[in-house]
C-alpha positions as CSV (number, residue, x, y, z in Angstrom):
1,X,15.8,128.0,89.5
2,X,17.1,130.4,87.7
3,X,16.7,134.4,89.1
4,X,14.6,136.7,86.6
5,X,16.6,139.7,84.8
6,X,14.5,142.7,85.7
7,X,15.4,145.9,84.6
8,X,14.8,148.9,87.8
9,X,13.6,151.8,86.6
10,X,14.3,154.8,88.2
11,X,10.7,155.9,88.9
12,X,10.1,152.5,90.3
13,X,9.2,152.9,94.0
14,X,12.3,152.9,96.3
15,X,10.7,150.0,98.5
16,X,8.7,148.2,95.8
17,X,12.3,148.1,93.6
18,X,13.9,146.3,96.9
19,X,11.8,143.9,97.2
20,X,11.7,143.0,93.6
21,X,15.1,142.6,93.9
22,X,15.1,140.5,96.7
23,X,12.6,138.1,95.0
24,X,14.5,138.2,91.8
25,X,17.9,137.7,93.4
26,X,17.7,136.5,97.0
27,X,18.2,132.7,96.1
28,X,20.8,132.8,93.1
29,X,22.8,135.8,93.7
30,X,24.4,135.0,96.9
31,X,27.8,135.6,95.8
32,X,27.1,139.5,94.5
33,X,25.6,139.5,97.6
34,X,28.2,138.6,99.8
35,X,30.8,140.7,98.1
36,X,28.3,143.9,98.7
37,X,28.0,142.9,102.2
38,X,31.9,142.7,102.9
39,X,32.6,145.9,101.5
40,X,29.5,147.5,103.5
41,X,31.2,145.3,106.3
42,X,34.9,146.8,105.7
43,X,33.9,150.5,106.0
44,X,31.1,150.5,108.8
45,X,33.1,147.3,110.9
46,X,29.6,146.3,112.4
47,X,27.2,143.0,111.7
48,X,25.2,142.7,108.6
49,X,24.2,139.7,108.5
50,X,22.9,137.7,105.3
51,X,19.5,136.9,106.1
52,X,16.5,137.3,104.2
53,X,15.0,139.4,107.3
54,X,17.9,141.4,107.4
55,X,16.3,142.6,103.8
56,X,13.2,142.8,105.1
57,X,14.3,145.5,107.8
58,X,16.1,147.2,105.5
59,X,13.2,147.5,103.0
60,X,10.9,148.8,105.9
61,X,13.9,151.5,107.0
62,X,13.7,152.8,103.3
63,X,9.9,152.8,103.5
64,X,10.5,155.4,106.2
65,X,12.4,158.0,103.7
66,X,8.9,158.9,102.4
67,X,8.6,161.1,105.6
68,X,12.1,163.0,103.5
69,X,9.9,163.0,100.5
70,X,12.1,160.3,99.0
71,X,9.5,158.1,96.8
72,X,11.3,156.6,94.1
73,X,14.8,155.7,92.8
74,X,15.0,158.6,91.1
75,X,14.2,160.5,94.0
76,X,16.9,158.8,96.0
77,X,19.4,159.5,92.9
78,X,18.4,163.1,93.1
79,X,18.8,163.8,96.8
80,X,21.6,161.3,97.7
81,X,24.1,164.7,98.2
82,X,21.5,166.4,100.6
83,X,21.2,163.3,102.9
84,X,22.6,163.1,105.8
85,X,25.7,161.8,105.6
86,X,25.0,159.1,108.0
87,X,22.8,157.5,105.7
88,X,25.0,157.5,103.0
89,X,26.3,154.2,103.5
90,X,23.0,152.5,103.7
91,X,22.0,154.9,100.6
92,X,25.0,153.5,98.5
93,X,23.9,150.2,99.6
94,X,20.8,150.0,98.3
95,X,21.6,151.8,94.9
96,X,24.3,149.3,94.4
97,X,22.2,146.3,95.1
98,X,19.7,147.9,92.2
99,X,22.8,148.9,90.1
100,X,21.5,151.9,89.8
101,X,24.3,153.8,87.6
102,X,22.6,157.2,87.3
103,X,23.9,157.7,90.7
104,X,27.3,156.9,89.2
105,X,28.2,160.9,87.7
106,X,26.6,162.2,91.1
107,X,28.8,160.2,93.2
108,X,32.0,161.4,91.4
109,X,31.0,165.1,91.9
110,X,30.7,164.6,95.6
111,X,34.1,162.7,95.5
112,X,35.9,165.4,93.9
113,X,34.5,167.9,96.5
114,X,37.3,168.9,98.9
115,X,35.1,169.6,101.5
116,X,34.0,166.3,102.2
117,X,36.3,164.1,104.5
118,X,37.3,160.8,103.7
119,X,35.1,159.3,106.0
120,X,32.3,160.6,104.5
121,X,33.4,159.6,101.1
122,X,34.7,155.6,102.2
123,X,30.5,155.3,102.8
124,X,29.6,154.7,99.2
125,X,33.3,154.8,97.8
126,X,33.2,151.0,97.6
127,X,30.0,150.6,96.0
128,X,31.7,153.6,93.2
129,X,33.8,151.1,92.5
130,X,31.3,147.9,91.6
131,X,29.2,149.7,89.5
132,X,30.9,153.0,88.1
133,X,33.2,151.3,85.9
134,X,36.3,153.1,84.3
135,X,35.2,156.7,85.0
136,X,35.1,155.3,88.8
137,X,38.2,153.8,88.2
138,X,40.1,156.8,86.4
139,X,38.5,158.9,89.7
140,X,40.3,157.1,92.5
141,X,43.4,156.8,90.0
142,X,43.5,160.8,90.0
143,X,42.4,161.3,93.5
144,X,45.2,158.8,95.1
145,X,48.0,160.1,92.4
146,X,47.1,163.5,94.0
147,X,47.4,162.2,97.8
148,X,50.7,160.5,96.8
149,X,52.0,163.3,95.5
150,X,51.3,165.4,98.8
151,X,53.2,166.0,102.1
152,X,50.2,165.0,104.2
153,X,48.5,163.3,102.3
154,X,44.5,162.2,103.4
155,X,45.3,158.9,104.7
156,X,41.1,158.4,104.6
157,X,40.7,159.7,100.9
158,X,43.7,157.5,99.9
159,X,42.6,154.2,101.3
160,X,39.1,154.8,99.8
161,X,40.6,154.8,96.3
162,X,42.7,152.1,97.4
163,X,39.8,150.3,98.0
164,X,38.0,151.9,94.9
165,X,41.3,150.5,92.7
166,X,40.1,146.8,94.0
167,X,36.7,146.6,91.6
168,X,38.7,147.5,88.3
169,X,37.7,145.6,85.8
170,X,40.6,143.5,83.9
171,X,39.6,146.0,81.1
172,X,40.7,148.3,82.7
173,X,43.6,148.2,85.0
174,X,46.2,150.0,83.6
175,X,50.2,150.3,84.3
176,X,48.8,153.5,86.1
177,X,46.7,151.2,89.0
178,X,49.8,149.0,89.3
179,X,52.1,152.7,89.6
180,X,49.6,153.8,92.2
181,X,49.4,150.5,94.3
182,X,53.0,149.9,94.4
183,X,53.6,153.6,95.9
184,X,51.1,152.9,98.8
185,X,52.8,149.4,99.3
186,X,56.6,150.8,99.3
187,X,55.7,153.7,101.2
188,X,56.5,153.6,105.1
189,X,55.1,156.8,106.2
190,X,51.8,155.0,105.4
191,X,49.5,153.1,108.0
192,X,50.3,149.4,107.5
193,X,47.0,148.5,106.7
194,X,46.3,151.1,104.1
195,X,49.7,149.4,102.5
196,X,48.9,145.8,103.1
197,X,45.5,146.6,101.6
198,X,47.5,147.7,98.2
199,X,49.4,144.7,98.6
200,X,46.1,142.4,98.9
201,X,44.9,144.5,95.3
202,X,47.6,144.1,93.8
203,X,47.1,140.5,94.1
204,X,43.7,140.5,92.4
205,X,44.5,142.2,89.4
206,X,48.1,140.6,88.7
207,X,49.3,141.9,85.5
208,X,49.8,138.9,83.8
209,X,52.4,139.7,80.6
210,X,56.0,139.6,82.3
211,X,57.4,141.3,79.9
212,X,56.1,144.9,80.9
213,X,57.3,147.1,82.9
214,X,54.7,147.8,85.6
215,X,55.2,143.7,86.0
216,X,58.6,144.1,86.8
217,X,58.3,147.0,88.7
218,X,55.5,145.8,90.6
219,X,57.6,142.4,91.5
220,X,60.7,144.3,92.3
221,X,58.8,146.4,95.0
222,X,56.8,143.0,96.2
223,X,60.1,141.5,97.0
224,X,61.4,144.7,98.5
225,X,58.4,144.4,100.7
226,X,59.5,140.8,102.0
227,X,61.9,142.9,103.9
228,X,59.5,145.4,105.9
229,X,59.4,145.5,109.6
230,X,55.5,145.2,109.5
231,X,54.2,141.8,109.4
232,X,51.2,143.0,107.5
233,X,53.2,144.5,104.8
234,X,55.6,141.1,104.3
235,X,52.0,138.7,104.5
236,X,50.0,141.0,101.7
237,X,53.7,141.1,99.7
238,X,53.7,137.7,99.7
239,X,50.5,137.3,98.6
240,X,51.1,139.5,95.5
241,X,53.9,137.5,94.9
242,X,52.4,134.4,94.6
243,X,49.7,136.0,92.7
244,X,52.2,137.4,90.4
245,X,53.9,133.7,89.8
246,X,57.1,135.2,90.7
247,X,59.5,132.3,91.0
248,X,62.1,135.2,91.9
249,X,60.8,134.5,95.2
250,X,61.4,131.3,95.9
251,X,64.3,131.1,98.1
252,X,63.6,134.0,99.9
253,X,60.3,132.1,100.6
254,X,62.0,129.3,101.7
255,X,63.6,131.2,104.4
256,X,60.3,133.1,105.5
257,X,58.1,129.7,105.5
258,X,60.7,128.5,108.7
259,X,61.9,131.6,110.5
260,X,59.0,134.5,110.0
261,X,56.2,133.6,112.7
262,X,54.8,137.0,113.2
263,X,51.4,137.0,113.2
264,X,49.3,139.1,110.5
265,X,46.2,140.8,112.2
266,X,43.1,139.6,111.1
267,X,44.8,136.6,108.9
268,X,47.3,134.0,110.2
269,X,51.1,134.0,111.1
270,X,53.4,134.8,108.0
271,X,55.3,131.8,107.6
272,X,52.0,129.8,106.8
273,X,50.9,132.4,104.0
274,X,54.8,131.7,102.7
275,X,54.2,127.9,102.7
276,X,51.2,128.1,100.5
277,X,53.0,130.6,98.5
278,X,55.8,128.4,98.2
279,X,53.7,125.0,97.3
280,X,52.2,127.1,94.5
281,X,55.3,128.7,92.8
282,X,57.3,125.3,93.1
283,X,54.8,122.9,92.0
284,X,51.8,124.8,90.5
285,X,49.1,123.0,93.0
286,X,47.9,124.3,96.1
287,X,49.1,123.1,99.6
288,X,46.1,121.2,101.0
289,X,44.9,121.7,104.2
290,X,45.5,125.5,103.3
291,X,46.8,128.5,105.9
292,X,43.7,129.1,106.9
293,X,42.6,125.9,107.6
294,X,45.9,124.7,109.3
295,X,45.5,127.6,111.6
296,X,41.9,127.4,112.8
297,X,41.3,130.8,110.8
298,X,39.3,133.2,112.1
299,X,39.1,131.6,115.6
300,X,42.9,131.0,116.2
301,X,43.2,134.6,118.0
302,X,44.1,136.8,115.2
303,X,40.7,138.3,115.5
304,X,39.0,140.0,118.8
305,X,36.4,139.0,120.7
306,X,34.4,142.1,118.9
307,X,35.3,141.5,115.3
308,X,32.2,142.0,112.9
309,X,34.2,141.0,109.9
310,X,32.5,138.4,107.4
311,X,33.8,135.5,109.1
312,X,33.4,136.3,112.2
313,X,29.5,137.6,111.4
């Protein structure tokens, strides 16, 4: 069956609207879903799990911001600055799920206000980027330029756009996303999961015409990267890599899918990553079983006992 196409108006009630999406989307939608739910997952690192009567509690927790004098939609929209910033998260949430892009022009004030830290910001940054399309995009693209450019810079505000950068549309990543991502990548005054996380971006939106420059400049620093002392850094290179078809790497591939047995937290050892690499760049098919199925991902230790990622929820 297929889901119904209903339009949420923004003087729908907030609870009412919810539900109406849950009906309308609960069964076919799963794979929105899931993507909303990782990102929620990646910035708040506790359980959300997928169930219907997670929804349900969710929908009842909203009901409660009538005490706030928040009614409607538009209400939330309105009074989503003057919130509690704790609430932000599951604020964005909800107005994501409803793609709710009034929101959109509010959100970019409040992330161009110095005075908010990045940790603030990384609560509805994510959801910025699903549904604020290229005036989201051109916002993180300013915001981590400015960071890059700085000697100390927010490493919070920067991996926020980072992670703003991943929901581009193809439309609209430009040789100015690749410039940005490559920076954070090459960079070794940055954390290493701020930089694998550019490396893991740049992999989605692969610029696909070889003959420009931010695709050679974006394999050149890729390859550099096969080099770094952080295992994270070479395992998220060599994913961009392989994303990139970059039969440049090859035999430095080779050499990695013996020797480089360092284990990439959260993921699997690098050597495994280079082997799939490798299958893919020499013959075009995919090695079969793949890393993470050779390596018992996510229970082969790379992931604590406490992990609330996706897999592990």
């Amino acid at each position: 069956m297929r889901s119904r196409s209903r339009k949420v108006l923004l003087d729908s009630p907030l609870v009412e609207a919810f539900e109406q999406w849950i009906a309308d989307h609960v069964s076919d939608d799963t794979r929105r879903i899931a993507q909303l739910y990782e990102a929620a997952q990646a910035v708040e690192r506790k359980r959300m799990p997928l169930t219907l009567a997670s929804w349900r509690a969710d929908a009842r927790r909203f009901r409660r911001w009538s005490n706030r004098g928040i009614h409607s939609v538009s209400d939330l929209v309105e009074n989503f600055s003057s919130i509690s910033p704790r609430l932000w998260s599951k604020a964005a949430w909800l107005l994501g799920m409803l793609d709710v892009k009034a929101v959109v022009p509010i959100w970019i004030q409040m992330w161009q206000r110095p005075d908010l830290s990045g940790k603030n910001l990384g609560s509805f940054a994510w959801v910025l980027g699903m549904i604020g399309g290229r005036r989201a995009q051109f916002c993180f693209l300013e915001s981590a330029q400015r960071e890059l450019q700085s000697e100390r810079p927010n490493i919070e505000r920067l991996a926020d756009a980072v992670s703003g950068l991943r929901f581009a549309r193809p439309s609209d990543s430009t040789p100015a996303h690749f410039a940005v991502l490559t920076s954070v990548l090459e960079r070794r005054d940055l954390p290493d999961r701020l930089r694998g996380d550019a490396g893991d971006v740049i992999a989605l939106h692969a610029p696909d015409d070889r003959r420009t420059i931010a695709f050679r400049r974006t394999v050149s620093v890729a390859m550099k990267c096969l080099d770094d002392p952080s295992a994270e850094v070479r395992f998220w290179s060599i994913f961009a890599l392989w994303s990139l078809k970059a039969k440049v790497a090859i035999p430095k591939l080779r050499h990695m899918a013996k020797y480089d047995k360092a284990m990439c937290p959260l993921m699997w050892p690098v050597n495994e990553e280079a082997k799939d690499a490798l299958c893919f760049l020499e013959t075009g098919k995919s090695l079969l079983p793949d890393a993470a199925e050779r390596t018992g991902w996510p229970d082969n230790g790379s992931h604590p006992a406490d992990c609330s990622c996706v897999k592990c929820s």
